[in-house]
C-alpha positions in Angstrom: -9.8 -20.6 0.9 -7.7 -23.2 2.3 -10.9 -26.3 2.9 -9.1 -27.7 5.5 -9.5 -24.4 7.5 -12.8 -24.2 6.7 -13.8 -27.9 8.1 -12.1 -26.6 11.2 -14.4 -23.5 11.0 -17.3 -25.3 10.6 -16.6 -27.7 13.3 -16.7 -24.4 15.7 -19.8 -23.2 14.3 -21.8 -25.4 16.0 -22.6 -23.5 19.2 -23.5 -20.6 16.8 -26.3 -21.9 14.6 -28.9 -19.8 17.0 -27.4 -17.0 16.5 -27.0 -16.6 12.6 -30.2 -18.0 12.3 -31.4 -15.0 14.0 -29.0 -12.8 12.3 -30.4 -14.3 8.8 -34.4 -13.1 9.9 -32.5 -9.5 10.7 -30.9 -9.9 7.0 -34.2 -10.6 5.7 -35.7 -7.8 6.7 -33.4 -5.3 4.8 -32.0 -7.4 2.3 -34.2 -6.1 -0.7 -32.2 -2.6 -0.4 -29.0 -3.4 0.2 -26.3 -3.1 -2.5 -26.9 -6.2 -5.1 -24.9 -9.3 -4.4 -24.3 -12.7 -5.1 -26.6 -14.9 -2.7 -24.7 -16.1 0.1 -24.4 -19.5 1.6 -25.6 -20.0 4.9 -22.8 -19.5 7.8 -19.9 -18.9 5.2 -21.8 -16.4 3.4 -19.7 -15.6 -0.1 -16.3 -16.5 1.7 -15.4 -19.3 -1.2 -15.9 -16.5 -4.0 -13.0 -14.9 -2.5 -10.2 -17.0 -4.2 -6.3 -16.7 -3.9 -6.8 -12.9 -5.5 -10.0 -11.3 -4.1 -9.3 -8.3 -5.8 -9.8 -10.1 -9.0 -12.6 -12.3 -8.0 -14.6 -9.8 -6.6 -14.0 -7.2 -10.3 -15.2 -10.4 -11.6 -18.5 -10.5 -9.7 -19.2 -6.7 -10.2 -19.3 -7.4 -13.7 -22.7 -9.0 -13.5 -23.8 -7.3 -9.7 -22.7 -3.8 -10.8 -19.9 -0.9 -8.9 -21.9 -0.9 -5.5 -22.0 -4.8 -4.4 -22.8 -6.1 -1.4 -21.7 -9.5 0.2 -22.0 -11.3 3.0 -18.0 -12.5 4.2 -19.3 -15.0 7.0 -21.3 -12.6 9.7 -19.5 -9.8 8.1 -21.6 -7.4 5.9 -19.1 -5.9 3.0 -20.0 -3.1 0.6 -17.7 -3.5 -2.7 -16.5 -0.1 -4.6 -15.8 -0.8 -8.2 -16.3 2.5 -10.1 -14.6 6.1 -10.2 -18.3 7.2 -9.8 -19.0 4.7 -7.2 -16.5 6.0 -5.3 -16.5 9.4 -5.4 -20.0 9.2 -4.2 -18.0 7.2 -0.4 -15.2 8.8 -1.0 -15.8 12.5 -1.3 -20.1 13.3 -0.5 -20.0 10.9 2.2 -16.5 10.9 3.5 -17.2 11.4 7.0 -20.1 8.3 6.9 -17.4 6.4 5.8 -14.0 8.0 7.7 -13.9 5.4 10.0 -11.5 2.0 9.7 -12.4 -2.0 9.7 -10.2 -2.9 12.3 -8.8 -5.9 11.1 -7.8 -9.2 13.1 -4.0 -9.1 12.0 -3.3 -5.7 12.9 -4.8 -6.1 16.7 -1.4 -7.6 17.4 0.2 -6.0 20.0 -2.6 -3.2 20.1 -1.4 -1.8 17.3 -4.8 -0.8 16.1 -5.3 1.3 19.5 -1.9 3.2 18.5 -2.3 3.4 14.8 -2.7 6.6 12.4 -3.9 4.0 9.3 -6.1 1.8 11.6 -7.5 4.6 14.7 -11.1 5.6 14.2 -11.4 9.6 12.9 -11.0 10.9 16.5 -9.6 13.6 18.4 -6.3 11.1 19.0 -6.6 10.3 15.6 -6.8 14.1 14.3 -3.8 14.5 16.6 -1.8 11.8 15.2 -2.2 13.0 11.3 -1.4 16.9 12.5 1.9 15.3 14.0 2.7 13.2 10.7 1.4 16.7 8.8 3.2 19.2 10.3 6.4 17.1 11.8 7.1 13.9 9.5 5.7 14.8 6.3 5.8 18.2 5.9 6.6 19.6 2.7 9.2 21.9 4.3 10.8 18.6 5.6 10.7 16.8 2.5 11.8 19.6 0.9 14.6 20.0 3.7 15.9 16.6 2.9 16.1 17.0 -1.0 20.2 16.0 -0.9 19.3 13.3 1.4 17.2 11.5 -1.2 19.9 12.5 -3.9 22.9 10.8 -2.0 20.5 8.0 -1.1 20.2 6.9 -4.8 23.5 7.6 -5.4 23.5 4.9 -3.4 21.5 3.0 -5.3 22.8 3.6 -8.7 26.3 2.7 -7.4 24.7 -0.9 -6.9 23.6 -0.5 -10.2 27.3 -0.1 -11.5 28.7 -2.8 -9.9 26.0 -4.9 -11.3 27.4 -3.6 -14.7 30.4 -3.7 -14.4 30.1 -7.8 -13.8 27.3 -8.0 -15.9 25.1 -8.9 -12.7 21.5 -8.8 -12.9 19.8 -6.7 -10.2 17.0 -7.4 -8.6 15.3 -4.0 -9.3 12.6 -5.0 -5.8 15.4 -5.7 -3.2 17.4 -3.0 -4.5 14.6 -0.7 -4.9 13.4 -1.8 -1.3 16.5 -1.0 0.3 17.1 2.3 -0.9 13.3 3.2 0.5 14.5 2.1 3.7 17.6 3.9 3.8 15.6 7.1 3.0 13.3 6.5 5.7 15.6 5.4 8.6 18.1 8.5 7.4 15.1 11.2 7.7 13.5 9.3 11.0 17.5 7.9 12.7 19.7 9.7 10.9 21.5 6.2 9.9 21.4 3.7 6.8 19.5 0.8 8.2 20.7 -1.4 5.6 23.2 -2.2 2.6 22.5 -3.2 -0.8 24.6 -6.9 -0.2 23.6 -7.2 3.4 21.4 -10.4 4.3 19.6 -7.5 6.6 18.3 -5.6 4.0 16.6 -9.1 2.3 15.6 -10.0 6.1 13.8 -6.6 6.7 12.0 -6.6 3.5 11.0 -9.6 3.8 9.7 -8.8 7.2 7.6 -6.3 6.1 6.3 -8.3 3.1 5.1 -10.7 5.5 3.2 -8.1 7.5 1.6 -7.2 4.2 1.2 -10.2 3.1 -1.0 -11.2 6.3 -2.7 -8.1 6.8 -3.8 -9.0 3.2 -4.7 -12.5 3.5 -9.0 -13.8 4.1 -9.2 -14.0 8.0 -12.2 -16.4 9.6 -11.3 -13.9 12.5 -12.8 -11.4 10.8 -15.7 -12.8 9.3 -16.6 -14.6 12.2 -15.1 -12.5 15.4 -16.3 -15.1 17.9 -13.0 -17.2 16.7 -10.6 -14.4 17.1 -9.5 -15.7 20.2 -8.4 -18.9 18.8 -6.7 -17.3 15.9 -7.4 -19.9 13.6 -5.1 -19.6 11.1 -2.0 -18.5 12.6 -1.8 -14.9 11.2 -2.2 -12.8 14.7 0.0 -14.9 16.0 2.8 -13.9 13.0 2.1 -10.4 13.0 2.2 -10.0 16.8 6.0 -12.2 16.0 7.0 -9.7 13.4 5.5 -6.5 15.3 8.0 -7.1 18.2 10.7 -7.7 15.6 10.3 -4.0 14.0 9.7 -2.8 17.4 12.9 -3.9 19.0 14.8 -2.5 16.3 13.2 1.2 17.0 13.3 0.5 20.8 17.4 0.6 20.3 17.5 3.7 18.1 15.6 5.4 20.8 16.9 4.2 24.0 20.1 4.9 22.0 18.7 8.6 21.7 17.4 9.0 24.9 20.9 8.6 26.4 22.7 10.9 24.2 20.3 13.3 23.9 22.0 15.9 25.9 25.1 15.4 23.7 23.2 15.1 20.1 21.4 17.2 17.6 20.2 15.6 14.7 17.2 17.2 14.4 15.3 14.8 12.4 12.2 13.0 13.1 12.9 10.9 16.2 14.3 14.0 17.2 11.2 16.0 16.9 9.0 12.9 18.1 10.8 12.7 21.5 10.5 16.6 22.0 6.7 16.1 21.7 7.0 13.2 23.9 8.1 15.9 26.7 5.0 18.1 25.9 2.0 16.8 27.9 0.1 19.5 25.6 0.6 17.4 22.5 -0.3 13.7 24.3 2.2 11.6 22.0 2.9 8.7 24.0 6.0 6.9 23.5 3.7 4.0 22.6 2.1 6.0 19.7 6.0 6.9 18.3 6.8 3.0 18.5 3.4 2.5 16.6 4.1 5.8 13.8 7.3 3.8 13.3 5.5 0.7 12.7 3.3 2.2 9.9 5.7 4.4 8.2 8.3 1.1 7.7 5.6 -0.9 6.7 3.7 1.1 4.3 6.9 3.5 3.4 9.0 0.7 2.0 7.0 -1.7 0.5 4.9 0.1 -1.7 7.2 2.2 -3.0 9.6 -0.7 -3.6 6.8 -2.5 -5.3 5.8 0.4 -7.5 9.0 1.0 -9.0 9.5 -2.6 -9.7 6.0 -3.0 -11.4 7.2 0.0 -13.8 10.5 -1.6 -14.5 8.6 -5.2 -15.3 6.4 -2.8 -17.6 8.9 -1.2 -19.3 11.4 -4.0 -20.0 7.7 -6.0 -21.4 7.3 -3.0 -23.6 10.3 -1.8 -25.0 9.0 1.2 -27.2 8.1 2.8 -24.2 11.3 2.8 -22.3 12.9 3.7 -25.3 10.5 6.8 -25.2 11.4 7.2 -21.8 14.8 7.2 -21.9 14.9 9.4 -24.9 13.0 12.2 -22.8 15.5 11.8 -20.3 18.1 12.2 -22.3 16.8 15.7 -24.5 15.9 16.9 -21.2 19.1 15.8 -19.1 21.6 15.9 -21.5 23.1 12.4 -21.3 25.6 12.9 -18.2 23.6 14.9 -15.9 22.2 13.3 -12.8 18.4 13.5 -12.2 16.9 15.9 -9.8 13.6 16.3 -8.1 13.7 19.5 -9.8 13.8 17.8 -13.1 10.5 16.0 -12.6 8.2 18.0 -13.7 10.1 18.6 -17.0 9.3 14.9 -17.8 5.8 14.6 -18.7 6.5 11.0 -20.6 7.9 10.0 -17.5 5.2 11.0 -15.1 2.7 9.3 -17.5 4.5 6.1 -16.6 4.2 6.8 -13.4 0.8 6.9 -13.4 -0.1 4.2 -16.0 2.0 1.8 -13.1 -0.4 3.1 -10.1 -3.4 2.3 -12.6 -2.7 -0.8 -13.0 -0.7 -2.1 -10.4 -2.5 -0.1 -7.2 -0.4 -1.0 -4.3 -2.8 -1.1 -1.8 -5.6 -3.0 -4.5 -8.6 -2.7 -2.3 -7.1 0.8 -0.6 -6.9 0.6 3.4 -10.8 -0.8 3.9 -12.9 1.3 5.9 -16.3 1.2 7.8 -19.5 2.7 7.7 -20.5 4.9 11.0 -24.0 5.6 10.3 -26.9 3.8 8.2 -26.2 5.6 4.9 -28.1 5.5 1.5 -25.4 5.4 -1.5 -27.0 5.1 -5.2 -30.5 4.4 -4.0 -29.2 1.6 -2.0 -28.8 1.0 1.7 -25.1 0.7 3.4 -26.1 -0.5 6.9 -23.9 1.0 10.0 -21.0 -0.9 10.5 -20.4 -2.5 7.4 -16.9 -2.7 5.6 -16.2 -1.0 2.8 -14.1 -2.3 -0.2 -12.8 0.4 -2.6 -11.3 -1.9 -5.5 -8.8 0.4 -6.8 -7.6 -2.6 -9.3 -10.6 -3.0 -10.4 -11.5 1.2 -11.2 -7.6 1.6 -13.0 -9.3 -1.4 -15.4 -12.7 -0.2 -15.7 -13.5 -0.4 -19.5 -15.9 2.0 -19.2 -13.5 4.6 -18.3 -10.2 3.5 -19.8 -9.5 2.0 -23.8 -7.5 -1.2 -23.6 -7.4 -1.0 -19.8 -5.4 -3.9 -19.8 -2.6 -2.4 -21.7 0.5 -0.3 -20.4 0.0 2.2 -22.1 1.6 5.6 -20.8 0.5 7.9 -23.5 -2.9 8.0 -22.6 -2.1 10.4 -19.6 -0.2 12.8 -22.0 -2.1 15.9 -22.4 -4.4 15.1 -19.8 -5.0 16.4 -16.6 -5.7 13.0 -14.4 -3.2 13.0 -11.3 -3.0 11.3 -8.0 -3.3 13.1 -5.3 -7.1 12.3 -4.7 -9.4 14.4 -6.4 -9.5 12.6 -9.6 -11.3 9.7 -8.4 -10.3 7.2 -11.7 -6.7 6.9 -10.3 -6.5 6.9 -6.5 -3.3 4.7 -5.7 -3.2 7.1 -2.1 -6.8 7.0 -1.2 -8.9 9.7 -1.2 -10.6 12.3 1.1 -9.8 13.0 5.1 -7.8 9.2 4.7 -5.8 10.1 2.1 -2.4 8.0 2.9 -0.1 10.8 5.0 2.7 9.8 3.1 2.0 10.2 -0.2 4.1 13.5 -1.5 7.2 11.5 -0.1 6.0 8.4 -2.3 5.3 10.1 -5.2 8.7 11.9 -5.2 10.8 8.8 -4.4 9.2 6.8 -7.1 10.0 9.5 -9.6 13.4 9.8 -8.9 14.7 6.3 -8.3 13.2 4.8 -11.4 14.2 8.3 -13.6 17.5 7.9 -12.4 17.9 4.1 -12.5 16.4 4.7 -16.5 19.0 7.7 -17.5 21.7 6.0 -16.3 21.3 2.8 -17.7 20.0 0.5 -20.3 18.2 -2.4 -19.2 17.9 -6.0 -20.3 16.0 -9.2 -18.9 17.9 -11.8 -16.9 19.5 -14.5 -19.5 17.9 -12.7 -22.5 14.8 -13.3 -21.9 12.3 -12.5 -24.3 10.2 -9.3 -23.2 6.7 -11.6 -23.8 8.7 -14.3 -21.9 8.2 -12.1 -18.4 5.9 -13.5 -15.4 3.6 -10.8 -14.5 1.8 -12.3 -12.4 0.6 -10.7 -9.2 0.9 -11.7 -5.5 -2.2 -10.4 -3.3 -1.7 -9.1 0.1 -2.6 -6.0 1.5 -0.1 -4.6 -0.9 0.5 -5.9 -4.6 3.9 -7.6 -5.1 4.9 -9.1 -8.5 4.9 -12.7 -7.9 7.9 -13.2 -9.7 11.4 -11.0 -8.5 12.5 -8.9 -11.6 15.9 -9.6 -12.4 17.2 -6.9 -14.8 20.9 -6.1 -16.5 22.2 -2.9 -16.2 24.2 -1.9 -19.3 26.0 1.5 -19.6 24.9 3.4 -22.6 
């Protein structure tokens, strides 16, 4: 926590002394049954425990406090999740206590929390939202309808790949990984490649979203003290509202674009569908909740499946007897010039085990989408008062020692012969969430991170950047609300 912030904070805080005194005798009160905590400080609370990586500080402090933690984040009351048990119990037996969403300060830029399918409370618009993105975005008949799509998408990608090899360019596996996500979205949602894999656009757009992520994910005083939201203290509404209007004039031309050749046009793919429900008063989809759908499916769709596939290229290049294995499984299964098909995938099972070894430990959402309590609940013999926000560290379950051996490690095998998945009902791996917020998106995810990195591994061999030395990489992690390597990987492709 930036301390220069916090003088500015405290020099605010004056006209509010009365009132968290008399929030402290409330705390009092109850504070022998709430979750254990570290003890707070008074106004601030346990804001300085945070750090530059809460999700690490706070898997820290549940070390000595336990899975179900409770602290106090300035006036903010926040329950901490660090177990598979732990949060089964939120998670599954009281889902619906805890369905409903902290609505944080970033993402009240340009309303976009009133709008939102991540952010809306579970209610009848919200229910209404999901059935669209069920039944009309995400379906499994359209994802299954788009199957070449993805295929000449990649293509795409491993074209980039070539001409990397053929100069003996490294790649950098994030952008390029990045931009074919966002060619896969904009072709099923516009019908159009919104970027190229040399373009400036392409770095400008993920970058753009990074930033939302990255300030969505950052410690707001706004939200642990709401009386300074209006003076948006550190900058970050103002940003997101700044990068909001950005994404939003780019969808604004696709569909004024569409509106005007509608009569002539029949794609028939999402923006299609969305302004045909538009016309349907039945359905009440605004054209401010298609603009807002947009917004989350760019924002979540690209980044964290970019970021996924380069955190299992960083772990496979750091451990080279398992993208030997890999590859190797590709190859008996494949035969060494057939391309990879979604079909394929579930031949792979070494493959899928990487998969999932990368969402254990590098989650991309770490602490999940946070959500909030609607009732007064009892969790674990413990009180969860109404209104408190809920933490699920998924960083901190995928490292739990208790439940994992060598839960540091990257080691794949350990989800051979074993039936862990996740697609949330196996509670020690829950990279998507869990129960009736599961992330919408997830079968798309899952599939595109399968194929790109199985086809970006059978088609090439890969080396570090200057031959570096595998124990020579920087793994270190970036926090925001999703989980970026810190460092860009830069990897050379070299034909086998």
């Amino acid at each position: 926590m930036d301390y220069s912030i916090l003088l500015l904070l405290l020099s605010f805080l004056w006209s509010c002394i009365l009132f968290s005194a008399l929030g402290s005798g409330k705390r009092k009160f109850g504070m022998a049954r709430l979750p254990p905590g570290p003890r707070p400080f008074p106004i601030i609370g346990n804001l300085l425990e945070l750090g530059d990586k809460p999700h690490q500080s706070l898997t820290t402090l549940s070390k000595t406090y336990g899975s179900l933690m409770s602290l106090k984040l300035g006036s903010t009351t926040t329950i901490v999740i660090s177990s598979s048990e732990t949060a089964q119990e939120v998670l599954n037996k009281y889902d619906q206590a805890f369905s409903s969403r902290a609505v944080l300060n970033a993402v009240q830029a340009v309303n976009h929390h009133k709008f939102s399918v991540v952010f809306l409370p579970a209610s009848a618009h919200w229910r209404n939202l999901r059935k669209i993105c069920s039944m009309q975005m995400l379906s499994l008949t359209r994802i299954d309808a788009c199957r070449a799509l993805r295929r000449r998408i990649v293509q795409q990608l491993l074209d980039h790949a070539h001409e990397s090899c053929t100069s003996s360019r490294a790649v950098d596996i994030g952008r390029a990984a990045s931009t074919t996500a966002l060619n896969l979205l904009s072709n099923t949602i516009f019908s159009v490649d919104l970027a190229h894999y040399d373009s400036n656009f392409s770095q400008e757009f993920k970058d753009l979203v990074w930033s939302i992520m990255e300030e969505a994910g950052k410690p707001n005083l706004a939200d642990f003290f709401p009386g300074l939201s209006f003076i948006d203290p550190q900058g970050i509404q103002k940003k997101m509202t700044a990068n909001f209007y950005k994404l939003i004039k780019v969808f604004d031309g696709f569909i004024d674009q569409r509106l005007q050749l509608k009569a002539s046009s029949a794609n028939n793919d999402v923006l299609d569908s969305l302004l045909n429900l538009n016309k349907q008063h039945d359905h009440e989809l605004s054209s401010n909740d298609i603009k807002h759908l947009l917004l989350d499916l760019f924002s979540a769709g690209t980044d964290t499946t970019s970021s996924t596939v380069e955190w299992a290229m960083a772990e496979l290049l750091n451990n080279p007897k398992a993208m030997a294995k890999a590859r190797s499984e590709l190859d008996e299964v494949l035969g060494k010039d057939m391309i990879v098909e979604e079909s394929d995938i579930s031949k792979l099972p070494y493959l899928q085990a990487v998969v999932k070894e990368t969402f254990r430990l590098h989650p991309p959402a770490p602490f999940l989408v946070p959500r909030k309590t609607e009732m007064k609940s009892e969790i674990l013999g413990y009180v969860v008062p109404k209104n408190a926000q809920v933490l699920v560290n998924a960083w901190a379950i995928g490292r739990d020692p208790m439940m994992w051996t060598n839960p540091t490690s990257f080691v794949p095998e350990r989800f051979l012969e074993c039936e862990i998945d996740v697609k949330g009902r196996d509670f020690q791996l829950i990279p998507f969430g869990a129960g009736r917020r599961i992330c919408p998106g997830l079968l798309l995810g899952h599939r595109m991170v399968h194929l790109m990195l199985a086809s970006l591994l059978h088609s090439f061999d890969w080396k570090l950047e200057d031959d570096m030395k595998p124990e020579d990489m920087d793994m270190t992690e970036k926090f925001g609300f999703t989980l970026r390597k810190a460092q860009p990987l830069q990897a050379v492709p070299i034909k086998p």
